[in-house]
N, C-alpha and C positions, 0 to 999 in steps of 0.2 A: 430576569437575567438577560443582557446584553450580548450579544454575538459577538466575537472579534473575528476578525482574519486575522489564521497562524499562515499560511501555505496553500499551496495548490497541488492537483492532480491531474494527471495529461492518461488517457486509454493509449493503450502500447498493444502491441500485439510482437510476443517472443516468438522465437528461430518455429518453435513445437506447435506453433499458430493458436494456441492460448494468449485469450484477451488479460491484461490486469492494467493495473494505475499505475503510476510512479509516481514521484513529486517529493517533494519537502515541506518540511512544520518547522516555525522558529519558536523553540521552547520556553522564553522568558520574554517574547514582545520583540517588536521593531529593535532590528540588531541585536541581537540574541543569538546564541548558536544555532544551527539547522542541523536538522538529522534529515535524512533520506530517506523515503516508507515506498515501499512494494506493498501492492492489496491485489492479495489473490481471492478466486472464489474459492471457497470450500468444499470442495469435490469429494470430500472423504459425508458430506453432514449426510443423516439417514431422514426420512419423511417422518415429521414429528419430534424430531427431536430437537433439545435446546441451544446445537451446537452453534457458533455463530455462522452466519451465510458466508462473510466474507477474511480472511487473517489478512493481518498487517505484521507485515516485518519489516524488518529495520537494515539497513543494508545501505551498498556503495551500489555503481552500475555495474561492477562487473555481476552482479549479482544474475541482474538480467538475461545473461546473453548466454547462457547456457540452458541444460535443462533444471526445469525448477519445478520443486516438492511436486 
């Protein structure tokens, strides 16, 4: 299976001084619409368990700049 590039991800640091990513994905190929993903770490996961490390949401920027989950 082949890799493509959809988008990219930039490390941001929010107002609350938590690291996360930003960036965009284009959902059907070069010119294609873009969504907007936030990836935060999962701070709720417990040791051992199957939660994932990181959530991706779907979001605009104001999303960012307040406090988040």
């Amino acid at each position: 299976m082949a890799l493509e590039k959809v988008g990219g991800v930039w490390l941001k640091t929010g107002k609350d001084g938590r690291k996360f990513f930003s960036g965009e994905v284009e959902l059907e190929g070069r010119g294609g619409p873009r969504v907007r993903l936030f990836v935060f770490k999962n701070e709720e996961k417990e040791p051992g368990s199957k939660q994932p490390d990181y959530r991706i949401m779907r979001g605009d920027d104001e999303l960012h700049r307040g406090v988040i989950l």
